[in-house]
Residue, then its C-alpha position, 0 to 999 in steps of 0.5 A: x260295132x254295137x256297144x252291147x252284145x247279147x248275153x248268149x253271144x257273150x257266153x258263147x265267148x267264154x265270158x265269166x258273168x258276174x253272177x257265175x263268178x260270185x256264186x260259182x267260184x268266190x261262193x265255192x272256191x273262197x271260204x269266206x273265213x279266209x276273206x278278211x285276210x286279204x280285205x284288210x290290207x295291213x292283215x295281207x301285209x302281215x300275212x305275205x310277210x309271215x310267208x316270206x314273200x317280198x311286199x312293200x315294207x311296213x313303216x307306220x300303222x296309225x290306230x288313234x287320233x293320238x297316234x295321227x298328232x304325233x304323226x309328223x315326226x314319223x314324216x319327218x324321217x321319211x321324205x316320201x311315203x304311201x299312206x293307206x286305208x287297212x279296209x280301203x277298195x278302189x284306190x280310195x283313200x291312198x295318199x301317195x307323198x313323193x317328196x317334201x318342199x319346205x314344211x310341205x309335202x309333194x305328191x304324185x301328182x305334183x301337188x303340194x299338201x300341208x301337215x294339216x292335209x295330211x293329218x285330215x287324210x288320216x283322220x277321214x281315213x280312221x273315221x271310215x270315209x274311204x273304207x269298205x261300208x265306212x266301218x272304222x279303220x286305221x291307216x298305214x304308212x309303207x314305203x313308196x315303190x320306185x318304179x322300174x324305169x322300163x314303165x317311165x314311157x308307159x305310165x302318168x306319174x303314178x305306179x303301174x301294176x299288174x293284176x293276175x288272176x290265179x285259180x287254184x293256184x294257176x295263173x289263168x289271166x293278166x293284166x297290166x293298170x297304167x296311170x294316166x293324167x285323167x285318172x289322177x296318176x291312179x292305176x284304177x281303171x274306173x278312173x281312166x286308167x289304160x287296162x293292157x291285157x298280157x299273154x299269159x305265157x311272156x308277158x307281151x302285150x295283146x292289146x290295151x283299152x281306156x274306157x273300154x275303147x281300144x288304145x294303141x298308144x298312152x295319151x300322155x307319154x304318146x309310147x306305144x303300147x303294142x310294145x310293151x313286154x313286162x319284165x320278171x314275167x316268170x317271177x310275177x306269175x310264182x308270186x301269184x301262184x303262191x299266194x294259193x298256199x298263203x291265202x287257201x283262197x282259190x279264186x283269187x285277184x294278186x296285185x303286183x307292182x316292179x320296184x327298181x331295186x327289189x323287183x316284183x312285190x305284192x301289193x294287194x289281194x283280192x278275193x271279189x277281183x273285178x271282170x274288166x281284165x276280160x276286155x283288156x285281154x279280148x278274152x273270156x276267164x270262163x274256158x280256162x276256168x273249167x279247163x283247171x277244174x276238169x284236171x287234177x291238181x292236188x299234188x302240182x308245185x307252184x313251178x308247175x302250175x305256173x309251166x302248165x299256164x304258160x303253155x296252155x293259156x297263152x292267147x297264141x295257142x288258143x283258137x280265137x280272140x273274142x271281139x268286146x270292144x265296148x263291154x261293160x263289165x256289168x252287163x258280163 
């Protein structure tokens, strides 16, 4: 198959371009007087926390070069955290601790860093290296998800998570992000990362992709992908839902991740998600867009618009599946 398709094939596929999802759904469906709510990520945090929805727990916020040279007795108590920039994007800046050895500290990746390192990381991150336009930041430390053990065969040392994307309200589109050893224990797809499309109705796996090439196994665990069901389906999607009423933004990227003990959290929230779960799912978001456009849905209840998407939306109602092997997002 050719690596491009033609932009009248790709609309014909139902795919969501990226002018049409800026202008006809961010621009009219996302005020954006709601967008730093979910771009600075302490100030989601705070947010989902004030509503009562489950999130990693907050542990240290970090304003000044004061704050970062007391640092250490913070660390001390914790054994193992996650450091992250407030206005950080991409998975830039996040700086994942698993353990301490001696005086140093290990990360995912097995990499041994010293409290100078550390300190550095927190500094850039203040000074805005790795936020959004390199505007000043602060960081954050918030406690590390342990992992439900049903990913321990799916993913590369790091976190896997799940990417649903929510219109008013309605979970329309899932996606599952699996660290590999080429992405550096990242779930960023532009890294290398496995993008596992998911049936909207079970969570089953449709198919995964790396690089926009199909996968039917991980490169580093060598598990089969094809069997991949994730758990708390049901409960991942009211999470999703929900965040309609938190955020009032109805185009909306929710980030999840299922931690061992408390199960489905939140871990971010977009309101510019990103195209390429259309490719994981060998799907266009266009059909099912205007599908929930063309209904009423003022009066539904979480539990009902997460019901309406499992039986309309499932990739096994529909008629087909769209051939976009290859596609890059920036050509949709």
């Amino acid at each position: 198959m050719s690596a491009w398709i033609n932009p009248l094939t790709l609309r014909r596929k139902g795919i969501l371009g990226m002018n049409r999802r800026n202008v006809g759904y961010i621009s009219r469906y996302n005020d954006r007087r709601y967008f730093p709510m979910v771009d600075n990520k302490l100030t989601t945090k705070q947010v989902v926390a004030e509503a009562g929805l489950a999130a990693p727990n907050l542990i240290k916020v970090v304003n000044t070069q004061h704050d970062i040279e007391r640092v250490q007795e913070d660390l001390a108590e914790l054994g193992e955290f996650v450091a992250k920039p407030a206005q950080g994007s991409g998975g830039k800046g996040i700086l994942v601790v698993t353990g301490q050895v001696g005086d140093r500290y290990q990360k995912a990746s097995g990499e041994l860093i010293s409290l100078a390192d550390v300190k550095r990381h927190l500094t850039n991150t203040l000074s805005g290296l790795h936020s959004l336009g390199g505007r000043t930041d602060v960081a954050f430390f918030e406690e590390l998800v342990k992992v439900s053990p049903y990913f321990d065969q799916f993913s590369h040392e790091g976190v896997p998570d799940i990417r649903l994307i929510t219109f008013k309200g309605f979970p329309v589109m899932g996606m599952l992000r699996l660290a590999t050893k080429s992405s550096d224990g990242k779930a960023n797809l532009h890294q290398g990362a496995i993008g596992v499309g998911l049936d909207i109705a079970t969570g089953q796996a449709i198919r995964a992709v790396q690089n926009n090439h199909l996968v039917t196994h991980h490169p580093d665990t060598g598990a089969s992908l094809e069997d991949i069901a994730v758990p708390n389906w049901h409960e991942l999607l009211m999470l999703a839902a929900h965040c309609y009423e938190v955020t009032d933004l109805g185009y909306l990227g929710c980030d999840i991740v299922i931690d061992r003990q408390r199960g489905p959290l939140i871990l971010e929230l977009n309101a510019r998600p990103g195209l390429s779960i259309q490719i994981a799912n060998d799907m266009g978001l266009l059909p099912r867009l205007t599908h929930i456009e063309g209904k009423k849905t003022r009066r539904m209840s979480i539990e009902e618009r997460v019901d309406y998407a499992k039986e309309h939306f499932s990739p096994y109602m529909q008629a087909s599946q769209l051939p976009l092997d290859h596609i890059k997002e920036q050509t949709a």
